[in-house]
MIPA-503390 format. One record per residue: residue number from 0; chain; x, y, z of N, C-alpha, C, O in turn. Coordinates in nm, 4 decimals, m for minus. Layout:
BEGIN
<r pos="NUM" unit="A" n_xx="X" n_yy="Y" n_zz="Z" ca_xx="X" ca_yy="Y" ca_zz="Z" c_xx="X" c_yy="Y" c_zz="Z" o_xx="X" o_yy="Y" o_zz="Z"/>
...
END
This chain:
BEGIN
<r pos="0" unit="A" n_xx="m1.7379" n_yy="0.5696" n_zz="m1.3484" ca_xx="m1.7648" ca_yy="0.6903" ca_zz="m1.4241" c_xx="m1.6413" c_yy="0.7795" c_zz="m1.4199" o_xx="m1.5696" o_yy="0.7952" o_zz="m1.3211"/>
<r pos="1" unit="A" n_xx="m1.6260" n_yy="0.8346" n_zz="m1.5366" ca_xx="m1.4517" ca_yy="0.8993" ca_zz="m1.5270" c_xx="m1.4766" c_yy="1.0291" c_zz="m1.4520" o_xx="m1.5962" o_yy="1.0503" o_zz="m1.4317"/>
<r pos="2" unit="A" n_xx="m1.4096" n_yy="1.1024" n_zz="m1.4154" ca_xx="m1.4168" ca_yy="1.2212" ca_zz="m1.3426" c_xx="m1.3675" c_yy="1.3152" c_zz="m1.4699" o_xx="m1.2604" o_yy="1.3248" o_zz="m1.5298"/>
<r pos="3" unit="A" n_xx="m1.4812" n_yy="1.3722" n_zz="m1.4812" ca_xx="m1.4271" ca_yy="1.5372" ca_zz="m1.5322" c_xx="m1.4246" c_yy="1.6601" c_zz="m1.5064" o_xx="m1.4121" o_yy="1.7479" o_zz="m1.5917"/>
<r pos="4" unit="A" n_xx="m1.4364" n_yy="1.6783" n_zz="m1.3836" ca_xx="m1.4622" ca_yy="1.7745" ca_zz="m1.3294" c_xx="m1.2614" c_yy="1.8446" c_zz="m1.3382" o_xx="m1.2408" o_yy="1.9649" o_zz="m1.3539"/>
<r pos="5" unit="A" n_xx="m1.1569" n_yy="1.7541" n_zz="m1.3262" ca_xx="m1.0612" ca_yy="1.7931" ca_zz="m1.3571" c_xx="m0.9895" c_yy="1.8418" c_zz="m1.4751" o_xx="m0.8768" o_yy="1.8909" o_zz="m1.4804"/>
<r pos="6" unit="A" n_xx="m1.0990" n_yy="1.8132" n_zz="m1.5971" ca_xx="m1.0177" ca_yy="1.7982" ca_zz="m1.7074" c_xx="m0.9539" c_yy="1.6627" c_zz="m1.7530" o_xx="m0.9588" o_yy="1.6166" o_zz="m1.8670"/>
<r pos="7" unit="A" n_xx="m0.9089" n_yy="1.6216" n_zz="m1.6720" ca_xx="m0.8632" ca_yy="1.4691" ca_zz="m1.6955" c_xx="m0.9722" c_yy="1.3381" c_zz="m1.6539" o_xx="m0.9740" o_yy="1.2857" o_zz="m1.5426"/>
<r pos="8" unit="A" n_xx="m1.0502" n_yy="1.3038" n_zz="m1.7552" ca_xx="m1.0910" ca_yy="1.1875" ca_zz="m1.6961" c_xx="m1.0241" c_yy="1.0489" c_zz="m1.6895" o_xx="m0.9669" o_yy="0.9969" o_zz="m1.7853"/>
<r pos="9" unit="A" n_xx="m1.0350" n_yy="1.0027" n_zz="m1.5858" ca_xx="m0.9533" ca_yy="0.9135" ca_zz="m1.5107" c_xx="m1.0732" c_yy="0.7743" c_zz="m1.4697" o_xx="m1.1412" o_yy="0.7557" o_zz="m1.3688"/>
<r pos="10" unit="A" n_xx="m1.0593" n_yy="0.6961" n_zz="m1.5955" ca_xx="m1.1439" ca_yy="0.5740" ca_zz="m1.6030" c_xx="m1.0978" c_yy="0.4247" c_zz="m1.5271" o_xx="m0.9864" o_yy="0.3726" o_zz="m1.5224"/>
<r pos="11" unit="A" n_xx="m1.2211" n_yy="0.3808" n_zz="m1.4736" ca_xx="m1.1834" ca_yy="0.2588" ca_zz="m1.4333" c_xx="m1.1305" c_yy="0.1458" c_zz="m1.5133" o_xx="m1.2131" o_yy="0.0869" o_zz="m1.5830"/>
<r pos="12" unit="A" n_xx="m0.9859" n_yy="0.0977" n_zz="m1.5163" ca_xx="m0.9483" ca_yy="m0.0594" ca_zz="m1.5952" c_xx="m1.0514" c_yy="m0.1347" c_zz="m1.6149" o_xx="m1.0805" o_yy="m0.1560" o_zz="m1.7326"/>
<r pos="13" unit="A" n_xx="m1.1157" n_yy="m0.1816" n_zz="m1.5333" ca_xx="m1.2171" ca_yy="m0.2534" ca_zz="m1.5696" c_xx="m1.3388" c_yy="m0.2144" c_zz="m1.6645" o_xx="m1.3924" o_yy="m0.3018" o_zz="m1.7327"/>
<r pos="14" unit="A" n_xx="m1.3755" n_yy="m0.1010" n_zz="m1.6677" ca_xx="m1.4788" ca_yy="m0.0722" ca_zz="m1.7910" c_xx="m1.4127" c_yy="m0.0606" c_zz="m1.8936" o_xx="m1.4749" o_yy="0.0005" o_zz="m1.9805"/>
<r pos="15" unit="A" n_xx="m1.2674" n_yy="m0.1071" n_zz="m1.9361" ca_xx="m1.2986" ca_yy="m0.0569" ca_zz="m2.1018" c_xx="m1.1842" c_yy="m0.2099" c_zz="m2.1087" o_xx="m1.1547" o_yy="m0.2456" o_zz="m2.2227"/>
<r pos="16" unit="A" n_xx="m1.1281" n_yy="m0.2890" n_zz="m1.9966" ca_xx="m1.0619" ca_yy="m0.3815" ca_zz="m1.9992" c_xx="m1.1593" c_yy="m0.5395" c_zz="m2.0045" o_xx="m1.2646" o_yy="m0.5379" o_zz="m1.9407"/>
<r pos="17" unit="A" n_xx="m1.1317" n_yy="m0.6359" n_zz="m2.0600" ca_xx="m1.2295" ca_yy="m0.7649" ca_zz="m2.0059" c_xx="m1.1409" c_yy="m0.8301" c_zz="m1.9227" o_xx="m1.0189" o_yy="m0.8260" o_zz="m1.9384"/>
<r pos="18" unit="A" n_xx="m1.2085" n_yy="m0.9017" n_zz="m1.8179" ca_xx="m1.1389" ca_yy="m0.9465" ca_zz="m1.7114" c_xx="m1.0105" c_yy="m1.0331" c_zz="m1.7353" o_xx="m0.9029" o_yy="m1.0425" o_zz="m1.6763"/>
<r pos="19" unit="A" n_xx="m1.0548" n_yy="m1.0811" n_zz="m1.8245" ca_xx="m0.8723" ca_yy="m1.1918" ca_zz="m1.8514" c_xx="m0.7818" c_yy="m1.1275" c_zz="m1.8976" o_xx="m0.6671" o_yy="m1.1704" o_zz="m1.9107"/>
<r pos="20" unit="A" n_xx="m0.8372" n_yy="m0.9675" n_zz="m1.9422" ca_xx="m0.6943" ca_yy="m0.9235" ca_zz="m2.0017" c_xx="m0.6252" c_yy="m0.8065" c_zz="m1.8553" o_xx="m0.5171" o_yy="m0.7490" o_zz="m1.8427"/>
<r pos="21" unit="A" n_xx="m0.7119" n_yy="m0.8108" n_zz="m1.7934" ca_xx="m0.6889" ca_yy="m0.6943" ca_zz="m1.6906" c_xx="m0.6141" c_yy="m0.8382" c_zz="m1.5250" o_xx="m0.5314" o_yy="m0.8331" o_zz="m1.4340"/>
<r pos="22" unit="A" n_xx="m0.6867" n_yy="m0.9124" n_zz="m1.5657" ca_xx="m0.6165" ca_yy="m1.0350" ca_zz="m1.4878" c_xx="m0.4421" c_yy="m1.0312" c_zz="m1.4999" o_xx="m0.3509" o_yy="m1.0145" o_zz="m1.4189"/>
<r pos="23" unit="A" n_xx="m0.4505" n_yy="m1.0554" n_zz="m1.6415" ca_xx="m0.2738" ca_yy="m1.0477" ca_zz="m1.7104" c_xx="m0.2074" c_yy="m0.9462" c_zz="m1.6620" o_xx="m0.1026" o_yy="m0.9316" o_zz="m1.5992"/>
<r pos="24" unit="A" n_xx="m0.3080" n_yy="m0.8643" n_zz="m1.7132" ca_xx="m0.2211" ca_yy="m0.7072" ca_zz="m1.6765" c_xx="m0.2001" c_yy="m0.7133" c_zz="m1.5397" o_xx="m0.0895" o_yy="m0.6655" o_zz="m1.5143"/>
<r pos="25" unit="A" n_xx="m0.2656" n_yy="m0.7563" n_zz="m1.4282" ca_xx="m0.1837" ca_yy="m0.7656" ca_zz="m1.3001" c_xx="m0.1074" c_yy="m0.8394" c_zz="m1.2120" o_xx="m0.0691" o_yy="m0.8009" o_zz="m1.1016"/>
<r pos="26" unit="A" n_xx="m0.0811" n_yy="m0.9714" n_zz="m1.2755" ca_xx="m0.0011" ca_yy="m1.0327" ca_zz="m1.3325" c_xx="0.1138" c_yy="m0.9913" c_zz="m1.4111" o_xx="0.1745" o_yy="m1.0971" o_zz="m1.4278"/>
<r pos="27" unit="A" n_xx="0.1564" n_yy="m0.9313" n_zz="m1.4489" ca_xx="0.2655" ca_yy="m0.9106" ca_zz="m1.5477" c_xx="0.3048" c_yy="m0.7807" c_zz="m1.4494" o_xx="0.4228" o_yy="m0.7455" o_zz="m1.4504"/>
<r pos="28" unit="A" n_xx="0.2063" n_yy="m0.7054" n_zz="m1.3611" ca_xx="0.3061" ca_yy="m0.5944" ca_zz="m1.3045" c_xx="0.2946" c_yy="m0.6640" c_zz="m1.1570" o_xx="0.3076" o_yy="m0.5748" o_zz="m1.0732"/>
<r pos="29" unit="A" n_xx="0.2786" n_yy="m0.7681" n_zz="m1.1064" ca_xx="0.2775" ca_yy="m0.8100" ca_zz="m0.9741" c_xx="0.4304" c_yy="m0.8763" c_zz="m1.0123" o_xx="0.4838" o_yy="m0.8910" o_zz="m0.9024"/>
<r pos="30" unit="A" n_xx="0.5004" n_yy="m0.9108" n_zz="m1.0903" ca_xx="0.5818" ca_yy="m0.9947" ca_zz="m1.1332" c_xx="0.6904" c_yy="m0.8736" c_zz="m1.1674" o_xx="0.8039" o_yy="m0.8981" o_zz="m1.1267"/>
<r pos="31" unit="A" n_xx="0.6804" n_yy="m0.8001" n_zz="m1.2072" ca_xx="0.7702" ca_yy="m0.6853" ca_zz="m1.3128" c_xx="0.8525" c_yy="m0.6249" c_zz="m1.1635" o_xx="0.7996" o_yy="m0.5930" o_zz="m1.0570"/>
<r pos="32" unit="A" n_xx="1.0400" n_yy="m0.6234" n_zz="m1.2121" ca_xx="1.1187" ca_yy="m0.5704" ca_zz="m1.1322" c_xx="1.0528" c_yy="m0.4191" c_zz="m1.0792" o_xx="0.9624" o_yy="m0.3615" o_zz="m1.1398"/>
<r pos="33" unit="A" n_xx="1.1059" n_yy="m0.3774" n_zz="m0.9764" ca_xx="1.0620" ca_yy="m0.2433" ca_zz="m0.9558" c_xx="1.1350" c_yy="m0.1335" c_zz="m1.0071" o_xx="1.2493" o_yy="m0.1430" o_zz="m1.0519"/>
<r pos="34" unit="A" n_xx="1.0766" n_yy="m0.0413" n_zz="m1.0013" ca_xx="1.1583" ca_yy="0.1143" ca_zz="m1.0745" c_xx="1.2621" c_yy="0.1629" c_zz="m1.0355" o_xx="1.2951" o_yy="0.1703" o_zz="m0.9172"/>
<r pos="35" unit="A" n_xx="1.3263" n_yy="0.2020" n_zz="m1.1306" ca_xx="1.5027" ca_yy="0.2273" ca_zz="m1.0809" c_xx="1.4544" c_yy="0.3912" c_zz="m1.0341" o_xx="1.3394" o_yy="0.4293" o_zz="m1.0562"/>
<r pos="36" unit="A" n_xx="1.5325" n_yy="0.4589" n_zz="m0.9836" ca_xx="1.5534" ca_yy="0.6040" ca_zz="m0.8983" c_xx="1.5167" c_yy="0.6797" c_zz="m1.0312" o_xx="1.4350" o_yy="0.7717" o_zz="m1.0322"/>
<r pos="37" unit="A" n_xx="1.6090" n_yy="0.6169" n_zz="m1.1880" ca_xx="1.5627" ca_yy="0.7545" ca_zz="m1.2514" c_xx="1.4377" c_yy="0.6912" c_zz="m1.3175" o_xx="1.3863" o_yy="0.7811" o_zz="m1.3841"/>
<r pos="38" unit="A" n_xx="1.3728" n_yy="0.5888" n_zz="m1.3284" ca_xx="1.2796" ca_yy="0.5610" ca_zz="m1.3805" c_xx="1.1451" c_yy="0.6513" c_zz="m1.3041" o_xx="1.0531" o_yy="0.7127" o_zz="m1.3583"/>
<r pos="39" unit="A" n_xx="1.1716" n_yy="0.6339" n_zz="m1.1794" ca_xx="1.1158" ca_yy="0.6923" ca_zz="m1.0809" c_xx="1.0755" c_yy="0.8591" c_zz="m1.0682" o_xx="0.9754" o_yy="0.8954" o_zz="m1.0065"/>
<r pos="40" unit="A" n_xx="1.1527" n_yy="0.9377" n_zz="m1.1242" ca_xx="1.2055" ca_yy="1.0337" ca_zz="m1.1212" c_xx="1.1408" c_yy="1.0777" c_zz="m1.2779" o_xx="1.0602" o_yy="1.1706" o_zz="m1.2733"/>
<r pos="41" unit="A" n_xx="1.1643" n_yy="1.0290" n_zz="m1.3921" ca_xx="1.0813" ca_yy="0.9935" ca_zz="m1.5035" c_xx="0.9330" c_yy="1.0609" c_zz="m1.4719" o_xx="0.8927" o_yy="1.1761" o_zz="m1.4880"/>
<r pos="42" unit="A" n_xx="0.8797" n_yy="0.9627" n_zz="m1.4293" ca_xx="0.7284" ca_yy="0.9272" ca_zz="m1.4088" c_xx="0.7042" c_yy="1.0304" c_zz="m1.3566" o_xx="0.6076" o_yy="1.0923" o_zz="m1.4013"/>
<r pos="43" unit="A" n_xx="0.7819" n_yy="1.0899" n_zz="m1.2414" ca_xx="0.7393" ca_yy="1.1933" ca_zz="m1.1380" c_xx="0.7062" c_yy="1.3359" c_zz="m1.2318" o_xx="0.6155" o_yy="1.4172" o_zz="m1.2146"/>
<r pos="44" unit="A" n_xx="0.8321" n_yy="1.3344" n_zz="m1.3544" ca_xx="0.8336" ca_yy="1.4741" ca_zz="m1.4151" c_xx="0.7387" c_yy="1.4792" c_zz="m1.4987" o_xx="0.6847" o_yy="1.5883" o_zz="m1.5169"/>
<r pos="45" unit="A" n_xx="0.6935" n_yy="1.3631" n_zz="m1.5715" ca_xx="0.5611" ca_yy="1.3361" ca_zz="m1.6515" c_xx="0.4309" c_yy="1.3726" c_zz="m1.5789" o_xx="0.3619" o_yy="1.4728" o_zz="m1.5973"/>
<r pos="46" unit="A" n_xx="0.4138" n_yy="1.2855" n_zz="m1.5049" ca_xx="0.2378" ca_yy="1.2963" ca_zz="m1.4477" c_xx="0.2366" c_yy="1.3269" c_zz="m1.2871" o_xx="0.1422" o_yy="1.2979" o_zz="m1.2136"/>
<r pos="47" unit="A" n_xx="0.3635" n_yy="1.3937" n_zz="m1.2429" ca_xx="0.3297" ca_yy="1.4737" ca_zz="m1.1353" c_xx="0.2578" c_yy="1.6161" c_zz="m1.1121" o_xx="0.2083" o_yy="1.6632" o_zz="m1.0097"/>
<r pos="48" unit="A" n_xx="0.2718" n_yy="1.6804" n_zz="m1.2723" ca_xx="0.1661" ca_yy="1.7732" ca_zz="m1.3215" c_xx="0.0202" c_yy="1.7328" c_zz="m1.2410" o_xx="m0.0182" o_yy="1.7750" o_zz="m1.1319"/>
<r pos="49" unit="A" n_xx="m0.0613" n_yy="1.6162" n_zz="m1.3523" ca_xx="m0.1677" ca_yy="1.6108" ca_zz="m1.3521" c_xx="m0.1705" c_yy="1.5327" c_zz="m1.2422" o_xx="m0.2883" o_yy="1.4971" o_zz="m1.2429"/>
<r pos="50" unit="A" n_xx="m0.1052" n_yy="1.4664" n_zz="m1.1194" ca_xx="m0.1598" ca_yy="1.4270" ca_zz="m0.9945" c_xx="m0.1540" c_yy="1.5387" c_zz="m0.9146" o_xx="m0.2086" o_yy="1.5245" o_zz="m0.8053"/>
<r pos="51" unit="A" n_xx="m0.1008" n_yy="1.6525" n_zz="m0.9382" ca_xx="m0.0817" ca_yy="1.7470" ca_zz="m0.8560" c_xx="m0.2641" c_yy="1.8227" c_zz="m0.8585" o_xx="m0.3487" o_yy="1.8363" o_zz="m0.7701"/>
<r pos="52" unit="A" n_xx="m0.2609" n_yy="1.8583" n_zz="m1.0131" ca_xx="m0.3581" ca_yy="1.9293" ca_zz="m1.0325" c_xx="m0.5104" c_yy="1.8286" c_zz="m0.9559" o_xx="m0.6015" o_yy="1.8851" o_zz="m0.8953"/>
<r pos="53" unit="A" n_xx="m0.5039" n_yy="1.6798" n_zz="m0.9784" ca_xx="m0.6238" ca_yy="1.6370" ca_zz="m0.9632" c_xx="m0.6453" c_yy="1.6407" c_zz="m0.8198" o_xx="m0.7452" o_yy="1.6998" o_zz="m0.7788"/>
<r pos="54" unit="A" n_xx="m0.5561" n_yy="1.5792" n_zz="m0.7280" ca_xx="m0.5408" ca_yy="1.6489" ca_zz="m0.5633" c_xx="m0.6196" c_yy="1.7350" c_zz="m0.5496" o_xx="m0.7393" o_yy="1.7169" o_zz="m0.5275"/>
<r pos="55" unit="A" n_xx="m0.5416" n_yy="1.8848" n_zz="m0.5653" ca_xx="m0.6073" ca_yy="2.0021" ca_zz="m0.5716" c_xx="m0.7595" c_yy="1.9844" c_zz="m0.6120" o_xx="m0.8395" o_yy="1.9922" o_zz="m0.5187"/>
<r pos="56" unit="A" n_xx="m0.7964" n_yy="1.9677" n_zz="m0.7052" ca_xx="m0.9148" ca_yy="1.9627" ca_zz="m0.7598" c_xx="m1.0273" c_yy="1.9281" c_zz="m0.6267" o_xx="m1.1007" o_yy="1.9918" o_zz="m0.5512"/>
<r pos="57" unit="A" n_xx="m0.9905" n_yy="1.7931" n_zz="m0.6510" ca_xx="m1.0677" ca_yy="1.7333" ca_zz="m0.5315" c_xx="m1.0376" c_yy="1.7995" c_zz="m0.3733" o_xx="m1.1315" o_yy="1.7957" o_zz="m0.2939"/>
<r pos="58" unit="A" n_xx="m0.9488" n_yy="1.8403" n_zz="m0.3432" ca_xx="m0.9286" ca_yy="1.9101" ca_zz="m0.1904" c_xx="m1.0343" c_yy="2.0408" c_zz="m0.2287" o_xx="m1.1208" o_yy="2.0563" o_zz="m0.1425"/>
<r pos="59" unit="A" n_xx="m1.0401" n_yy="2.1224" n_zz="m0.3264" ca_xx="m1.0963" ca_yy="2.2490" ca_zz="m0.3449" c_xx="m1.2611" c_yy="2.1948" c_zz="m0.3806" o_xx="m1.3608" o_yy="2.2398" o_zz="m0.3241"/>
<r pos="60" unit="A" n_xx="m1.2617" n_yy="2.1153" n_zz="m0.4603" ca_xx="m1.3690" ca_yy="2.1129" ca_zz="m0.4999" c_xx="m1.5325" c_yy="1.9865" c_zz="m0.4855" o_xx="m1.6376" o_yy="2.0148" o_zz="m0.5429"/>
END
């Protein structure tokens, strides 16, 4: 069940994935080089927002 209590609901892969394609999908990132520093750094400036906020959420609420 997604959480909305944040604003962001945050769904399980598996309910909207079917298993052979969510199989692949971990597969293809069990295999995939790892993230370079600025790729890293990327990601952080994107959705360190909304991991920040959902933390919070859940510590407060």
């Amino acid at each position: 069940m997604p959480d909305t209590r944040s604003g962001t609901a945050i769904t399980d892969p598996a309910s909207v994935l079917t298993p052979a394609v969510l199989q692949a999908a971990r597969n293809a990132a069990a295999t995939a080089p790892p993230f370079t520093t600025a790729q890293r750094d990327r990601l952080s400036c994107i959705f360190g927002p909304t991991v920040r906020r959902v933390h919070l959420n859940k510590a407060v609420g």
